[in-house]
N, C-alpha and C positions, 0 to 999 in steps of 0.2 A: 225137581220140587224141593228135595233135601239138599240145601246147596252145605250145609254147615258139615252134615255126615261126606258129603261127598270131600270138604275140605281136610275133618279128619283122615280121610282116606286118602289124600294127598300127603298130608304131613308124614301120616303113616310110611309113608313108603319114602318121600325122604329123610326120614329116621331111620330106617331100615339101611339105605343107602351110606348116610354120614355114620352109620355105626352108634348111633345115640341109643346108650344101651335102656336109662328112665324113661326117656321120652318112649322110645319105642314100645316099653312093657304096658306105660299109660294111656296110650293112644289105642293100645291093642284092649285093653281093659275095655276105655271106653265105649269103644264101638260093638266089642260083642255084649255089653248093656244096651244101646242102643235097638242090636239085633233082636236080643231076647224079650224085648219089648216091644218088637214090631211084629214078632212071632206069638206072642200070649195073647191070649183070648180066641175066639171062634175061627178066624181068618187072620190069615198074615195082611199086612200092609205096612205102606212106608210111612215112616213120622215123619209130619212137618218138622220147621227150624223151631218152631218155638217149645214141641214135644222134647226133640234131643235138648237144647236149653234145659229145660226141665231134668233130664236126665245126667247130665254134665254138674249142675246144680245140686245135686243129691247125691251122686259121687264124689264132687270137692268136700259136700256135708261130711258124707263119709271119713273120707282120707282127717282131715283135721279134728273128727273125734278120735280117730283111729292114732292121732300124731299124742293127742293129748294122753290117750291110755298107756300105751307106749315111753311116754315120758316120765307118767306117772308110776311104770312101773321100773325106772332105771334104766331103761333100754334106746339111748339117745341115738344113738343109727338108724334105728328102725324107722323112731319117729320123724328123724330127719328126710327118711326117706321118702314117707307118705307124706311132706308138708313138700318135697318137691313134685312129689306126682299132684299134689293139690295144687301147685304153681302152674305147673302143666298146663291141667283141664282150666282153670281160670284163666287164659290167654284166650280162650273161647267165648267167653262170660261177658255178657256188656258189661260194659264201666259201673262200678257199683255205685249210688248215690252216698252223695256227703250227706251229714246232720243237716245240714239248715234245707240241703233239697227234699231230704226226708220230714221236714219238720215240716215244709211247704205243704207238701202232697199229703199229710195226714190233716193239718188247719182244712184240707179242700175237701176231704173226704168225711172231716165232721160237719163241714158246712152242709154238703151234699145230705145229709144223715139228719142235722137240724131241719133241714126243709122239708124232708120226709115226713117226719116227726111232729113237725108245728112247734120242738120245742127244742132246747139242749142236751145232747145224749150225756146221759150218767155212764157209769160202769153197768150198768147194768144192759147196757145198748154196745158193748163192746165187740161183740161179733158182728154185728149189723158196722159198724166201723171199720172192723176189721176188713171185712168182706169189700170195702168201697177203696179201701188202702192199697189192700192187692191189688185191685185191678187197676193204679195208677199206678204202683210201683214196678208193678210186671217184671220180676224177678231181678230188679239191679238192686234187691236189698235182701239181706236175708229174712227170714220170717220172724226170729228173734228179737232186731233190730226191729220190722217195724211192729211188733207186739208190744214191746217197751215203749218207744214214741206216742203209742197211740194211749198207752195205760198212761204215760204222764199226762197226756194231754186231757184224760176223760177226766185223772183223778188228781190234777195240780192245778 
């Protein structure tokens, strides 16, 4: 079912093998998030691919806030380090979309929103927006990016 956890679990282990000492600490990171998520709540069960996505996604979040505090506090190793573990878990990550495909999927999602509506969403219809964005962009953008696309788009 989980082919994506099953692939970390491969890498994993030929990490382990090639003596890849990042990869191995990241991949090992990974997947016990993975776990601990499959373990919370009432009953355990297994995540889809699209759940670990989600989880691998919030982990590179992670690392590259963690690269930025890190930087900002003088300490350039460190942050080097979690911008490589964020390198890592992004070899997992679909291809993230460019601006003009982002730009695309958010015109689609305010059309989508216009028809709704009978009329042109304002800012003030921005979640309603939002909401129609995510579910085209399904994680090849971050949440940031298309928060900003969609604000130009409602208020330019």
């Amino acid at each position: 079912m989980a082919q994506l956890k099953d692939r970390l679990q491969a890498d994993l282990t030929a990490a382990l093998k090639n003596r890849e000492k990042t990869r191995l600490a990241t991949l090992r990171m990974a997947l016990a998030a993975v776990t601990t998520e499959e373990v919370a709540g009432t009953e355990a069960r297994e995540l889809t691919d699209d759940e670990v996505l989600k989880i691998l996604t919030r982990e590179v979040k992670k690392r590259k806030e963690a690269a930025a505090a890190f930087a900002g506090a003088g300490r350039a190793e460190q942050s080097q380090l979690e911008l490589d573990e964020a390198e890592v878990l992004a070899e997992y990550l679909p291809q993230q979309l460019s601006d003009d495909e982002l730009a695309a999927l958010v015109d689609e999602a305010v059309a989508e929103v216009t028809d709704e509506l009978g009329a042109a969403p304002g800012p003030r219809q921005m979640g309603q927006v939002m909401k129609a964005a995510n579910a085209k962009v399904a994680g090849r953008a971050e949440g940031g990016r298309v928060a900003a696309a969609v604000k130009a788009k409602l208020i330019g």
